[in-house]
N, C-alpha and C positions, 0 to 999 in steps of 0.2 A: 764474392758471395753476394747474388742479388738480392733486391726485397722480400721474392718470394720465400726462399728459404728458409728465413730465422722464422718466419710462423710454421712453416712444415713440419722444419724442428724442433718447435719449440711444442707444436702439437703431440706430432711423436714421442717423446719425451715424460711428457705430462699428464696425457692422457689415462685417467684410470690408474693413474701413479700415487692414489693416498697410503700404500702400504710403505712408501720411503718418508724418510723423518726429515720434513721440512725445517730445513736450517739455515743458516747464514754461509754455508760452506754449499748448498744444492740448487740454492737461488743464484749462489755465483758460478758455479758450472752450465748451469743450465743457459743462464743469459749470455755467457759469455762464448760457450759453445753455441748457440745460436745467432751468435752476432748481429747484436739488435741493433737496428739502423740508428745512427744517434747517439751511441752509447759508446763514450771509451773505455775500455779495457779497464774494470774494477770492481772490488769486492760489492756486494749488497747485503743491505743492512736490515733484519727484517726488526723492525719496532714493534717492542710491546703493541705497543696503541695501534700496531696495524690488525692482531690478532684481536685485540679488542674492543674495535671500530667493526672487523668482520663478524665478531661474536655478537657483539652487541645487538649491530646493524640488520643483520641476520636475522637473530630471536624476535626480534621488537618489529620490524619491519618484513625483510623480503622472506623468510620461512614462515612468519605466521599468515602473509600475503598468501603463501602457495596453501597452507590447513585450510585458510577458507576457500580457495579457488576449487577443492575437491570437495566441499559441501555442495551438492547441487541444490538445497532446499533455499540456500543463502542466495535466492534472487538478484536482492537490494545488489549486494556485492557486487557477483556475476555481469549485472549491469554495468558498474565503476572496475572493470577486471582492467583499464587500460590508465589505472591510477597508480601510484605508488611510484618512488625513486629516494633516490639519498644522495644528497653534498656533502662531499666533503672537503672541508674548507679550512685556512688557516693563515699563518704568517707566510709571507712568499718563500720557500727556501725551505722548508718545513719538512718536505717528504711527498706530498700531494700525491705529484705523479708515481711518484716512485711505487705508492700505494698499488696505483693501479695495476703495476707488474706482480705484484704480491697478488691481490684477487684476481687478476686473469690464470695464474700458474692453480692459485689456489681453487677457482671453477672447475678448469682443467682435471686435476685431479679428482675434482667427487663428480667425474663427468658430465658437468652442466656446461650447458651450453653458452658460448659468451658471441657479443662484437665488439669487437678492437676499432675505435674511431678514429681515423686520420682525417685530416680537411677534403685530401680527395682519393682517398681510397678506406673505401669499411675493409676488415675481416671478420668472417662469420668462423670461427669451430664449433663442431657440432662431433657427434658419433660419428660420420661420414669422411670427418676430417678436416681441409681446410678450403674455404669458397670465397675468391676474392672480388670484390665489386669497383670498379674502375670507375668512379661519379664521370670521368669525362670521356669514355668510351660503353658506357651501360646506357642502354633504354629506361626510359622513367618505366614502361611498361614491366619491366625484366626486375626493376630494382623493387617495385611493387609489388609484383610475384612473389619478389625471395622474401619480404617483409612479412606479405598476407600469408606465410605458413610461419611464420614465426612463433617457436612454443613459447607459452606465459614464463617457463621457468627461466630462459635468456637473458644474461647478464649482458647491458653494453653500458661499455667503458668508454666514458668520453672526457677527454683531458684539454679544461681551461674554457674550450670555446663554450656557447649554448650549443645543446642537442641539435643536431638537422630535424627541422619540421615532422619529417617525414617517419624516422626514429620515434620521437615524441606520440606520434598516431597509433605506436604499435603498441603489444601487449607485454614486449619484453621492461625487463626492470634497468631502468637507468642509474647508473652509479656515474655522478662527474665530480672529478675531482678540479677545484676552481679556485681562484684568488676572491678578494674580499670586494669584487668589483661587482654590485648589483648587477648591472646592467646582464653578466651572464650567465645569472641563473632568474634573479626576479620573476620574469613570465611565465616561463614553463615550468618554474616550481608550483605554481601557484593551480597550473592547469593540471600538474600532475601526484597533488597531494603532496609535495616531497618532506622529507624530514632531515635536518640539516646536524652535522657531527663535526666539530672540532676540532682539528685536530693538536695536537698540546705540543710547545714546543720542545727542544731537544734538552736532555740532562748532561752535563758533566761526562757521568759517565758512559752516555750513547756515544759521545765524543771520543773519549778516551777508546771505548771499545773497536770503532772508524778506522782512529789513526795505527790501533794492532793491527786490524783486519788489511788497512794499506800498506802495513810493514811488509808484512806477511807474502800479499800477492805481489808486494816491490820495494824490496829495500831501500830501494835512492828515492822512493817518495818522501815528501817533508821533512827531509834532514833540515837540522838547525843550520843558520847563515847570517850573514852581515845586511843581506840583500832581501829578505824576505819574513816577516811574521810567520812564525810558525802556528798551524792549525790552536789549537789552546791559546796562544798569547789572542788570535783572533776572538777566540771564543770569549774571552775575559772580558777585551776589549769591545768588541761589537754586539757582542750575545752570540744565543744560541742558532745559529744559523748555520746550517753543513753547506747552503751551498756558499756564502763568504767566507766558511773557517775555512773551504778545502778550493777555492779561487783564488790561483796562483795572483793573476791580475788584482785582487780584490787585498791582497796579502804583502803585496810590493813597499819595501820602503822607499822610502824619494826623501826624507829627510833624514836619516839615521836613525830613525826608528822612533823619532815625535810623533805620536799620534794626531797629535793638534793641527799635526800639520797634515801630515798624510793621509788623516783622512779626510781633511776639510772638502776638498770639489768630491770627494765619494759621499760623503753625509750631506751635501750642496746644505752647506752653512746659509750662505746669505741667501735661499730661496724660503728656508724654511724660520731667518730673523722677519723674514718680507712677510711671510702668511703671522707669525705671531704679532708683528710689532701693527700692520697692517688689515686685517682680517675686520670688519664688525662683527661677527661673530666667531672669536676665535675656539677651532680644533671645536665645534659645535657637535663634527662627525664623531666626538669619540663616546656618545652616551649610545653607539650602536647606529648599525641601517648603511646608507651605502659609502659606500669608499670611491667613489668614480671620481671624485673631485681633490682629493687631496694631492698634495705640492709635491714635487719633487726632492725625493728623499725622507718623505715621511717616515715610509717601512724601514726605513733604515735606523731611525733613528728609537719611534715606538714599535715596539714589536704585539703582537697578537698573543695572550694567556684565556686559558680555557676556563671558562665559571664551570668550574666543576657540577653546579648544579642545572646545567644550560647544555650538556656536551651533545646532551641527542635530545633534539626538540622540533617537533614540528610547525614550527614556524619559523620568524627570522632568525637568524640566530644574533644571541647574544657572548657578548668577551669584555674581555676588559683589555687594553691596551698600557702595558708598563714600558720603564726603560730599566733592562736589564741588568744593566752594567755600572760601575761607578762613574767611568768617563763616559755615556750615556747620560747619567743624571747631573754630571758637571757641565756635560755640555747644553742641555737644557736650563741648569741654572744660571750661567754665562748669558745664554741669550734672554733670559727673563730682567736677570741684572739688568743687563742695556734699555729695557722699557721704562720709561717714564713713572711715577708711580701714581697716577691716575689708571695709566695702561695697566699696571700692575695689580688693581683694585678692580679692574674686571675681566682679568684674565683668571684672576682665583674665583671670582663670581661665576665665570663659565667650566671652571676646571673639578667644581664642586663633586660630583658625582665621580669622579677619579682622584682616590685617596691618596696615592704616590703621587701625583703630579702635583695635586693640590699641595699638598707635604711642602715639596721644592718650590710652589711659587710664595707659599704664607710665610717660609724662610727667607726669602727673598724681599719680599712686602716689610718685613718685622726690619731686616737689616737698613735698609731704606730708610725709614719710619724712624731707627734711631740714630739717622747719620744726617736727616732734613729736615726733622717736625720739629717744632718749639712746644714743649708740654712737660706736662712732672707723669711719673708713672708711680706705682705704689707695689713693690717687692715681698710677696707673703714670704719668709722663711717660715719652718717649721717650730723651731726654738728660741730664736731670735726675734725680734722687735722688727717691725715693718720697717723696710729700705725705702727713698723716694731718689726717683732719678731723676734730673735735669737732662731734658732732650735739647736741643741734638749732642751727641756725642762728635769729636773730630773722626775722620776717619783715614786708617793707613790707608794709604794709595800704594802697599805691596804687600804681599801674606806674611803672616808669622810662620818662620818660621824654626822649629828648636834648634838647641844646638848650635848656636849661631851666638855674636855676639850683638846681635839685633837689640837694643834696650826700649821695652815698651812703654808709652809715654803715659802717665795718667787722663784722664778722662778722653782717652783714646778708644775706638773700637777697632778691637783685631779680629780676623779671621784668619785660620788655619790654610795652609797653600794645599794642601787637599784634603777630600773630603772625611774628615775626620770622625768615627761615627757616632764616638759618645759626646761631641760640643762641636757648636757650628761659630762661634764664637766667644771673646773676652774679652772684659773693661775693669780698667783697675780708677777709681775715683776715690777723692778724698768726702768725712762725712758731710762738709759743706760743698756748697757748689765752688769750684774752682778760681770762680769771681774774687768767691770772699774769702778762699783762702789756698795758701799756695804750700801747707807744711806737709809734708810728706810721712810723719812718723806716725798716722794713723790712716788705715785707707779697704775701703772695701773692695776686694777682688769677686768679680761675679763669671762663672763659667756656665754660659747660655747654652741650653740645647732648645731649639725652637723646634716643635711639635706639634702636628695636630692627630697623632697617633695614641692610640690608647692601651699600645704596648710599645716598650722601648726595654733597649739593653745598655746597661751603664756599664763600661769598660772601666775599673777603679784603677786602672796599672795608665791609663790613658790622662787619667785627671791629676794624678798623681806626679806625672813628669812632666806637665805643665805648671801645675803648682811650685817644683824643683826647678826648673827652667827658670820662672820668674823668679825666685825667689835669691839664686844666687848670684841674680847683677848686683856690681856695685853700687846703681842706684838707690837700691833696696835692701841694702843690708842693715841698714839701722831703722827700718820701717817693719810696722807690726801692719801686718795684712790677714785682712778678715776673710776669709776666699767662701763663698757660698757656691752650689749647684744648682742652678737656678731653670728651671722649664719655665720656657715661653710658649703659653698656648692660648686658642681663643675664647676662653672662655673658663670663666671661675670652676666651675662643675671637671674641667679637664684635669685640672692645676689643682684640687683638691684630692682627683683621684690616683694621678700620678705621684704625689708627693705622700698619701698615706701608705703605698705600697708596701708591702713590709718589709723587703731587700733593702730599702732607701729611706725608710719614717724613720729611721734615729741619724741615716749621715752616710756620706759616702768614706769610708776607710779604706786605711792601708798601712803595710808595719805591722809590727806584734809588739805588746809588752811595753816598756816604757819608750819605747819609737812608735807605737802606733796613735796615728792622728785620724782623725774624722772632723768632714767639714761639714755643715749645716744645709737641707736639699731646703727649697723654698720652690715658689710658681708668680708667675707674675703676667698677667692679662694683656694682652695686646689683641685688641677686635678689629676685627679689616674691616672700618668705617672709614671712609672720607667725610662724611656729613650730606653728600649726596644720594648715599641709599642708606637701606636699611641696614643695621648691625647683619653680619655675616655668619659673627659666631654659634649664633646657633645652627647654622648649615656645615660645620664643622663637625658633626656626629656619627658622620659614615666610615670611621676608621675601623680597622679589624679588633675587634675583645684580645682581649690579652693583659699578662700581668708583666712589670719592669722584672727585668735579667740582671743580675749582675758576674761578670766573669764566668762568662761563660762562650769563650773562644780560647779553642785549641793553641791558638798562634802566641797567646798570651802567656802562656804556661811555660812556653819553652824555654832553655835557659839561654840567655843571648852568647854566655861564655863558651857555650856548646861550638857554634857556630864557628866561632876563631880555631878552636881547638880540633873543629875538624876539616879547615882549611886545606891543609897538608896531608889529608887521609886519604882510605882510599872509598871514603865518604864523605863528600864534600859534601857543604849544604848547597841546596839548588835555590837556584835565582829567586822561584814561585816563595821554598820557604822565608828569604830573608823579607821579601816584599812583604809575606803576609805579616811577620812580626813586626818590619817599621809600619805596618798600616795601622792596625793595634793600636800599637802606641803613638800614632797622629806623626811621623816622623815620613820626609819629603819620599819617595819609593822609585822614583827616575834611576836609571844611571845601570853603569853592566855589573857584576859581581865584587869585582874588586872595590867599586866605591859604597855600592851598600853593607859590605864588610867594616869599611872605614864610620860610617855611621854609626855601626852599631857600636864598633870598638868607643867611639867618645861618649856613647849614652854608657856604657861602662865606667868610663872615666867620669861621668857628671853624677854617679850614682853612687862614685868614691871619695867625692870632695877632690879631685886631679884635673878636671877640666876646667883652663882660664875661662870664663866668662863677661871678664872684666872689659869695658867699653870706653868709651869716648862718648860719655852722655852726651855731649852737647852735639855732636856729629849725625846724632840720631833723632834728634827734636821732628816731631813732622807738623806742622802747621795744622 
């Protein structure tokens, strides 16, 4: 089947066809019985946001365009009648294109007229049917003809490139769907009034609904394997991205399914340490405007979110650019770690204006800060007597992490071996400095969450098995430890309003009855000053309003007993569930079914008094 065909048929077809009920089941007949050039054999997905990018885009723009076109008194107008277009624009992998297929089918139907933009061939449908223009067998004379009759209502669709000049001169309405690359829309936006639309990325369950629809049309699509990521583990992993979740290539293990590793030359690690660690202005591009410059692997790594209040606007368009994923945000904070922390002090200086990222480097900057400075810091608890810390702390040169006979050393800092979400780290010191005394039978435990957010969720089943963890080494069994929750933010005003919350102003608990314990929440200032600029912390106020959470994850609730017991069923728990409950509770989540089973079983035993925990303190001393 040649080129010409799938538009004939897809003409044919379409045509005047608004009386059938545009679905995900009509889009995929129709494309696929048309055999669109390009296009292998697969379901199509129409997105919310595509109907609502239509609707929207429509009202606001190209139907109110056409109310005034039939004012004839509207002069002014009449005059600018060769104005007007829409971008639509996004994360790469998004839908973009795929949009296009939707508004052409979707034209088609309410019989307007469109052209389908190739590099070197247009198509025109029309009432008439389908007129195909050959750029390298057409007369400029011929191609001008078919243009100068062009009605105002003519949708063209042009995918990625800038408009042909030529297109641009005429009266039809341009819709291009584009990457975040100025250079290919900039000009002719500007000459053609355009107004620029969003597009948001994918949900969970768009995903989920994908991988039905590819069941569906092919069973031996994405089956589970030893050899390949499956679409979801992608999606968790990379974000939300359909064309990396459903690229086999994109999806490959090479290392047994280590992400760290597999996807390093796909995420091009050292390109994007080179632009952070090297940059004078670093990720400058992310407060908006163009994308043409950025490193290889950027998109990969930060993805494109829609300001909801930004989504149709006629001028540039504005976003914000998050990292969607946990190991997304590890792997960002891995590379900020590795910067110097001068580097570190102006990488949050420039990251200001992006809350999440800022978030990840002022955690990074604080962890620094208490493993190299020489200084005392001054700990508010809420009920308790101000704490003073002696900086620097030593620091483990390997994660904590539970369950383990690992014995943590006093005036040591730990961090958690992943990202743990109710504490980024913990220090256990005695009330003097370490100098002056070496006894162990009194000692403050502090569990840091470092924030510059002004809503947070406190996991208490999270702090609580931490507290349990340390508390039954042999090191510590004769030692009374003071354990506070302690937020580290920049600024007094943060740290006042966190720690009044109401969930958290008398203490974080856990138990009932004469087991229930509650530990003291405090805040404690750390301002990203080096002493060569000005205090930061007042640029730390662009976080989103919100008030702190406590327990308030599904994955928490469940009973881990559950899990063993239904091992053997003919409901097993699935992989996703065990991961989410060791995430929960800060426990390591690598590893296939059988060994995250086994973890859970000894956080059973450590929560019965049955799990040895007992060490070889001296084994474990870390300098």
């Amino acid at each position: 089947m040649d080129d010409v065909q799938w538009q004939s048929k897809l003409h044919a077809a379409c045509w005047g066809g608004s009386n059938l009920e545009l679905s995900d089941d009509y889009m995929t007949k129709i494309l696929i019985d048309a055999n669109v050039v390009g296009w292998e054999p697969q379901p199509f997905k129409i997105r919310k946001c595509y109907h609502e990018i239509w609707n929207e885009g429509s009202a606001r723009v190209w139907r109110g365009r056409q109310e005034l076109l039939k004012d004839k008194e509207i002069r002014q107008f009449r005059i600018q009648v060769t104005r007007g277009s829409l971008i639509v624009w996004g994360h790469p992998g998004v839908g973009k294109s795929t949009f296009l297929y939707f508004a052409l089918v979707k034209a088609l139907r309410d019989n307007q007229p469109a052209i389908w933009v190739d590099a070197l061939e247009w198509t025109v449908f029309d009432s008439a049917g389908v007129t195909f223009i050959d750029l390298a067998k057409t007369s400029r004379a011929a191609v001008a003809l078919t243009l100068q009759n062009l009605s105002p209502e003519t949708l063209i669709l042009v995918d990625a490139t800038e408009p042909p000049l030529a297109l641009q001169k005429t009266k039809g309405f341009i819709v291009q769907a584009t990457s975040p690359k100025r250079g290919r829309w900039s000009e002719w936006a500007k000459q053609k009034g355009a107004f620029f639309v969003t597009m948001p990325p994918w949900t969970e369950e768009e995903i989920d609904h994908v991988i039905a629809l590819r069941l569906s049309f092919n069973p031996k699509l994405d089956q589970p394997n030893d050899f390949c990521y499956s679409p979801k583990e992608i999606f968790e992993i990379l974000g939300p991205s359909p064309r990396e979740c459903f690229d086999t290539a994109t999806r490959e293990k090479v290392n047994s399914g280590n992400p760290r590793v597999d996807f390093n030359d796909y995420l091009d690690i050292q390109a994007l340490k080179g632009g952070i660690r090297d940059s004078p202005t670093p990720m400058a591009l992310l407060r908006g405007g163009a994308m043409d410059d950025r490193i290889t692997g950027f998109h990969r790594l930060f993805h494109i979110d829609v300001d909801p209040s930004q989504q149709l606007v006629d001028r540039d368009p504005h976003y914000r650019l998050t990292l969607p994923t946990r190991f997304l945000r590890d792997t960002f904070y891995e590379m900020i770690a590795e910067c110097n922390i001068s580097r570190q002090y102006l990488l949050l200086r420039d990251f200001c204006p992006a809350p999440q990222l800022a978030g990840l480097i002022y955690k990074t900057l604080v962890i620094s800060i208490f493993k190299t400075t020489t200084t005392q810091l001054s700990c508010i608890p809420n009920k308790s007597t101000s704490i003073f810390l002696h900086l620097p702390f030593n620091s483990s040169p390997v994660p904590y992490e539970l369950l383990t006979k690992f014995v943590p050393q006093p005036n040591t800092m730990y961090v958690p071996e992943v990202g743990q979400p109710s504490y980024d780290a913990f220090v256990l010191f005695p009330p003097t400095p370490i100098s002056q005394s070496t006894n162990l039978s009194k000692l403050h435990g502090l569990i840091l969450k470092v924030t510059i957010a002004k809503s947070h969720t406190v996991i208490n089943a999270a702090v609580r098995d931490l507290v349990k963890d340390v508390e039954r080494k042999k090191k510590y069994k004769g030692s009374k430890i003071e354990w506070r929750y302690i937020f580290v933010v920049p600024n007094e005003a943060l740290g006042k309003r966190l720690t009044s919350a109401a969930v958290v102003a008398s203490g974080v608990s856990w138990g009932a009855g004469t087991m229930r314990r509650t530990i003291d929440v405090g805040y404690l200032v750390v301002d990203a000053k080096d002493g060569k600029t000005d205090s930061l912390g007042e640029f730390m106020e662009s976080a989103e309003e919100g008030e702190i959470d406590v327990e308030e994850c599904d994955a928490q609730n469940q009973n881990p007993a559950d899990f063993i017991t239904r091992y053997h069923s003919d409901n097993p728990p699935t992989v996703r569930e065990l991961r989410a409950w060791l995430k929960v509770h800060g426990f390591k989540q690598s590893g296939g079914k059988t060994e995250l089973l086994q973890r859970i079983g000894a956080w059973l035993q450590l929560q019965s008094g049955e799990l040895d925990v007992e060490a070889d303190d001296d084994a474990m001393e870390v300098a």
